[in-house]
KOLKOLLO-451888 format. One record per residue (C-alpha): residue number from 1; residue in one letter; chain; y, x, z. Coordinates in Angstrom, 1 decimal. Layout:
<recs>
pos  code  unit  Y  X  Z
NUM  a  A  Y  X  Z;
...
</recs>
This chain:
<recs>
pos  code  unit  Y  X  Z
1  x  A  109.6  70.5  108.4;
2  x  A  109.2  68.0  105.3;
3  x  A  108.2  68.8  102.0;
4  x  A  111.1  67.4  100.9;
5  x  A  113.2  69.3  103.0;
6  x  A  111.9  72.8  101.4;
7  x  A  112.0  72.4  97.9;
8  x  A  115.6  71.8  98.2;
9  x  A  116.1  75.3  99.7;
10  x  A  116.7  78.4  97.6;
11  x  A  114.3  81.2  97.0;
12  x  A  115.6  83.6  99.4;
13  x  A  115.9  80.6  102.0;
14  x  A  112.4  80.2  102.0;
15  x  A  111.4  83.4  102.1;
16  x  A  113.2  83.7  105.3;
17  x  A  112.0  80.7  106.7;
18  x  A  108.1  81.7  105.8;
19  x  A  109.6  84.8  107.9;
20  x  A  110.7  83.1  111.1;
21  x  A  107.6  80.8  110.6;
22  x  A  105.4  84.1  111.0;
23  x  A  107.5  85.5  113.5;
24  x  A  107.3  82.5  115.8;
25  x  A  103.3  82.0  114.9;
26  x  A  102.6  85.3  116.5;
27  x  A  105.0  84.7  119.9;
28  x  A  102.9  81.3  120.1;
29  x  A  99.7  82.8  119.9;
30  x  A  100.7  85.3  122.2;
31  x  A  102.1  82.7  124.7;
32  x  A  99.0  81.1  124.2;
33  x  A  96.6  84.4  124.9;
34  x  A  98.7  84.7  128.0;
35  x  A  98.6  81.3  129.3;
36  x  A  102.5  80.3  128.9;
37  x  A  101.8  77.8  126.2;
38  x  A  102.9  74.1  127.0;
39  x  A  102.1  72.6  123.9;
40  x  A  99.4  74.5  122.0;
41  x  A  100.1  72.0  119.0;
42  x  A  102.6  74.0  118.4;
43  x  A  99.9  76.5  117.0;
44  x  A  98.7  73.8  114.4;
45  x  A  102.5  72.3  113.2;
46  x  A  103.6  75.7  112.9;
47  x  A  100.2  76.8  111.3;
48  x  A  100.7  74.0  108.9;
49  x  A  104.4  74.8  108.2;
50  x  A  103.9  78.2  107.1;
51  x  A  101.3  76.6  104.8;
52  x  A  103.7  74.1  103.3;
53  x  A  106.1  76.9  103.2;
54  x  A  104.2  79.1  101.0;
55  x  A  102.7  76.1  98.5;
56  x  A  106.2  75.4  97.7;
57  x  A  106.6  79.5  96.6;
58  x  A  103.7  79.5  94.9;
59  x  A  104.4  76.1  92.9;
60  x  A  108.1  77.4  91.8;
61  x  A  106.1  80.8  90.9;
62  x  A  103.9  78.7  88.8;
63  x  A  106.9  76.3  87.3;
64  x  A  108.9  79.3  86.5;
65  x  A  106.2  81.2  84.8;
66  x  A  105.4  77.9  82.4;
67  x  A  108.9  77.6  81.5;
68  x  A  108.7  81.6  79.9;
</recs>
């Protein structure tokens, strides 16, 4: 998922999405541990993802506490 793509979700959307982004983190690892993983990129984009998830949180946190 793009950068763009996240900042023009809500609050609540994100927080969800780092959610499901966690959730499907540890089923890939786990797939991975157990030998059922196809594409262990997967591990890095969604590694990544959960990243870019949570820089956009944190730079609305920021934004929003400057405008106070």
């Amino acid at each position: 998922m793009k950068a763009s793509e996240l900042w023009e979700l809500s609050v609540q959307e994100l927080e969800q999405k780092l959610a499901d982004l966690t959730q499907e983190f540890f089923n890939l690892r786990f797939q991975h541990a157990t030998d059922q993983l196809e594409n262990p990129m997967r591990l890095t984009q969604t590694k990544r993802d959960i990243a870019r998830t949570k820089t956009i949180m944190r730079e609305r946190q920021i934004a929003s506490s400057r405008e106070s």
